[in-house]
N, C-alpha and C positions, 0 to 999 in steps of 0.2 A: 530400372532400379536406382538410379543415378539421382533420376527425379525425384523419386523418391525417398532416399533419403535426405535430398536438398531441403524437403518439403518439409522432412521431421527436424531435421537440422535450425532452420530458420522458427519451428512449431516451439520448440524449446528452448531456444533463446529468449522468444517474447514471451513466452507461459511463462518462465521464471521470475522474469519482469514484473507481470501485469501480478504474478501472484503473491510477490514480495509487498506493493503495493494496495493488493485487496486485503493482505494479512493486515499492515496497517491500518487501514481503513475501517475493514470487520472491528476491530480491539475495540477504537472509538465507539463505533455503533452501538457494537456489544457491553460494555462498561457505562460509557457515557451517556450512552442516548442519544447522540445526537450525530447531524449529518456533517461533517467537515469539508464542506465547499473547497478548504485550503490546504489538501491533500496533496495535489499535484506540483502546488506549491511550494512545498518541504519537500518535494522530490527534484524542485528546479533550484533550492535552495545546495544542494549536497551537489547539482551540477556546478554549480557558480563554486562555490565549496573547494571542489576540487580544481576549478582553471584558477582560481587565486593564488592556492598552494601547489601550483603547478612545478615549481622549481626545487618542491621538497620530492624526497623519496617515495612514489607511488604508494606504498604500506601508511608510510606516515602520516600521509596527507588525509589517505584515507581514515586512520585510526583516528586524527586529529577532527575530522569529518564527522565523524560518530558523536565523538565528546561535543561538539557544536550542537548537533541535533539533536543531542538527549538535553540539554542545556535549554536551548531555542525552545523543546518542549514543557519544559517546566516552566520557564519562564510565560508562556501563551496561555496555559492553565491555567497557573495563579494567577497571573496578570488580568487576565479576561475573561476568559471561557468562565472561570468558577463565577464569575457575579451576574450572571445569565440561566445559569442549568433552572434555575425554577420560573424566568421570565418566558418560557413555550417555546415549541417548535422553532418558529420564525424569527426571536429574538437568540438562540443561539446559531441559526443557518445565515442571519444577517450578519452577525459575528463573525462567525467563522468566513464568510465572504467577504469582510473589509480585512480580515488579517490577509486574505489572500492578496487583495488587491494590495494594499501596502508592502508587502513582501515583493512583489512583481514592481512596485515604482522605487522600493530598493534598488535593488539588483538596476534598475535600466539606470538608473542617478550614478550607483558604482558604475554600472560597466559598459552602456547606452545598450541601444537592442541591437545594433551588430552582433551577427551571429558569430561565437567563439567556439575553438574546438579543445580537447586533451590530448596530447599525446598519449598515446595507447603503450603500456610498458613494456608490452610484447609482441614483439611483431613475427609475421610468418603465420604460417599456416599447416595445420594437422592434417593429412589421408585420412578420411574415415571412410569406410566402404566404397573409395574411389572419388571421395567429393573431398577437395581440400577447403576445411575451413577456418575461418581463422582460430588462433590459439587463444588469443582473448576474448574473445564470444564464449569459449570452451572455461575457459575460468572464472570469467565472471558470471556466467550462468551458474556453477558447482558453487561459486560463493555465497550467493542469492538461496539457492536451494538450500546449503545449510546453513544459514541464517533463518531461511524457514525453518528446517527441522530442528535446532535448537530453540527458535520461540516456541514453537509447539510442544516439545519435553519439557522447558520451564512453567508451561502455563498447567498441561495434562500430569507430569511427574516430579512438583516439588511441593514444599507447603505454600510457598507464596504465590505459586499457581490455581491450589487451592482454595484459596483466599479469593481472589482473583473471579475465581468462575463460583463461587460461593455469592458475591457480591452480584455476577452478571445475573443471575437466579433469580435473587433477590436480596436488594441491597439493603430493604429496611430490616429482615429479617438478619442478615450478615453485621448490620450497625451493631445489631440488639450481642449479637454473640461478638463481639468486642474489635469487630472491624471496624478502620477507618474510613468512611468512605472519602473525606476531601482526600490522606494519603492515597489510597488508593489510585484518584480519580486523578489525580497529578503523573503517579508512577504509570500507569497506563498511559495517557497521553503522550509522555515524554519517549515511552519505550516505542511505541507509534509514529513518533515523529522521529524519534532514530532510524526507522525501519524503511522509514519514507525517505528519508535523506540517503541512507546508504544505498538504494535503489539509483537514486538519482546520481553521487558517487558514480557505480560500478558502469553507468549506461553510457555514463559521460564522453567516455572514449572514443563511443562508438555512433554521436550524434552531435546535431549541431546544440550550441546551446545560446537559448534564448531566455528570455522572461517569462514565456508561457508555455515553454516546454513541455511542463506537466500537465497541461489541459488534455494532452491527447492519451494519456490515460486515466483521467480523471471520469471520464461514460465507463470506460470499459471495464474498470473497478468496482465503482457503484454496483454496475449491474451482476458481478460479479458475487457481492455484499446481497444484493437486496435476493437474488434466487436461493442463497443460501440460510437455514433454519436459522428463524431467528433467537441470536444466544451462540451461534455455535461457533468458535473459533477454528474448527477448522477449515469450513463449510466457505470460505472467503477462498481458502486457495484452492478446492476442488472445483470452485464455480468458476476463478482463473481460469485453469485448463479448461475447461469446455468452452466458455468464454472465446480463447484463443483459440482452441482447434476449431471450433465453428468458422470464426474468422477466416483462420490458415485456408480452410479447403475452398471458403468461398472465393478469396484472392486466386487459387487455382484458376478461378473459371471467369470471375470479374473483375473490373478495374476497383482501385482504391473504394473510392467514393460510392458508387453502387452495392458493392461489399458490406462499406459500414451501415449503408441503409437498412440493408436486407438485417444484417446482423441486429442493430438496435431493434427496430420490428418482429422479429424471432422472441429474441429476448423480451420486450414489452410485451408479447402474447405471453410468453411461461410465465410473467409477473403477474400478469391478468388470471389466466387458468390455477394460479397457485399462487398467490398474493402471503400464504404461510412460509414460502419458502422448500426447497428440498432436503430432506435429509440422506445424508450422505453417509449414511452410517447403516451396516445392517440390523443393529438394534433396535428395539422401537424405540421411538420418542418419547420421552416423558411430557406427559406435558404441564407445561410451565408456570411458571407462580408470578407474584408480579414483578414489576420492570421498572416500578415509577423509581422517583428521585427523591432524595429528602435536598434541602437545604443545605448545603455546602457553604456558604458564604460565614 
């Protein structure tokens, strides 16, 4: 039993992770169209984030963390991203891969690639069902998780959510009824690259941090993103979990590396057999209108 909940224990620590993360990621896809290569990237940014402001108040730093990354977001929108959305596929994923790459020869110029760590604010450890584990695994997980559920009542339960997934629909159709799309396509980004940062933030504690930190959930996001219906902002953090329990069980029985194998290959077959994505909803699906872009610029 012991293992067992170790199992679920260490399951939900990375599912909150990986799905804070795919929330992120999905928004872009969803909204923007496009593939943000430099996801992981803004989640190594909120690591560095936080060892810089390491001698502030853990809240603080953090709060102050947020304000950076919704900042850093705006500013990579307008700056770049908008004068590409109508240049194709390969001119916004080449984009989005040199911010990433410059953001990684940041960080190592501040801070070289020696690996750096945070002090964890809380130390010690919880009994849960006989398995002590730490208290800040336990926090930062419940943090993450509602940061998930408050992006998801903003987007499902307000007007500017409505907006929002009006635009994801279709966007020329949402211009025509008096939506912004560059606002829009700004405000998503930047709420996406908060999301990414704060992730990176709360992880920080609990790993070493490097310049490419983010790479190793930058597959398992994606694919996270690409099984879920396309459109759906949920659909990112329920493909998370599966995602990660898939993984979890298979770390049961194999080493690391073998693991990821099997796991990617899993997952590239459900992309194959279902290239649409699943829906994660007992509703049916509507199906969908268009997706293209207008001119932002």
């Amino acid at each position: 039993m012991a293992d067992a909940i170790q199992l679920f224990l260490n399951f939900a620590w990375a599912a909150s992770g990986l799905a804070l993360v795919a929330l992120s990621l999905g928004l872009i896809f969803g909204e923007l169209k496009i593939v943000n290569i430099a996801q992981g990237d803004l989640m190594m940014v909120g690591a560095y984030s936080m060892y810089a402001l390491r001698d502030l108040p853990f809240l603080l730093a953090l709060v102050i963390t947020l304000v950076i990354g919704f900042v850093l977001g705006l500013v990579l929108e307008r700056g770049v991203l908008r004068w590409v959305y109508d240049k194709g596929f390969m001119a916004t994923l080449l984009a989005s891969w040199g911010i990433g790459l410059i953001l990684e020869q940041i960080a190592q110029a501040l801070f070289t690639a020696t690996e750096h760590g945070v002090e964890s604010p809380v130390h010690g450890a919880m009994n849960i069902g006989g398995v002590a584990y730490p208290i800040y695994n336990v926090l930062a997980a419940g943090g993450m998780i509602a940061a998930i559920v408050i992006t998801l009542l903003l987007v499902y339960k307000t007007p500017l959510g409505l907006r929002l997934r009006a635009s994801i629909d279709n966007i020329e159709m949402a211009s025509v009824l008096g939506i912004s799309p560059p606002r829009m396509f700004a405000l998503v980004f930047a709420l996406a690259t908060a999301l990414a940062v704060l992730a990176g933030a709360l992880v920080a504690p609990t790993i070493g941090i490097t310049p490419t930190l983010g790479l190793s959930f930058l597959a398992p996001a994606f694919f996270a993103v690409l099984i879920a219906r396309q459109g759906s902002v949920s659909g990112p953090v329920a493909g998370a979990v599966l995602v990660q329990l898939v993984f979890t069980l298979l770390q049961d029985y194999l080493n690391v590396t073998v693991a990821q194998v099997v796991l990617f290959a899993l997952l590239a077959l459900l992309v194959a057999i279902r290239p649409q994505g699943v829906s994660w909803s007992w509703a049916r699906t509507r199906k969908g209108g268009s997706h293209g872009h207008v001119k932002t610029a």
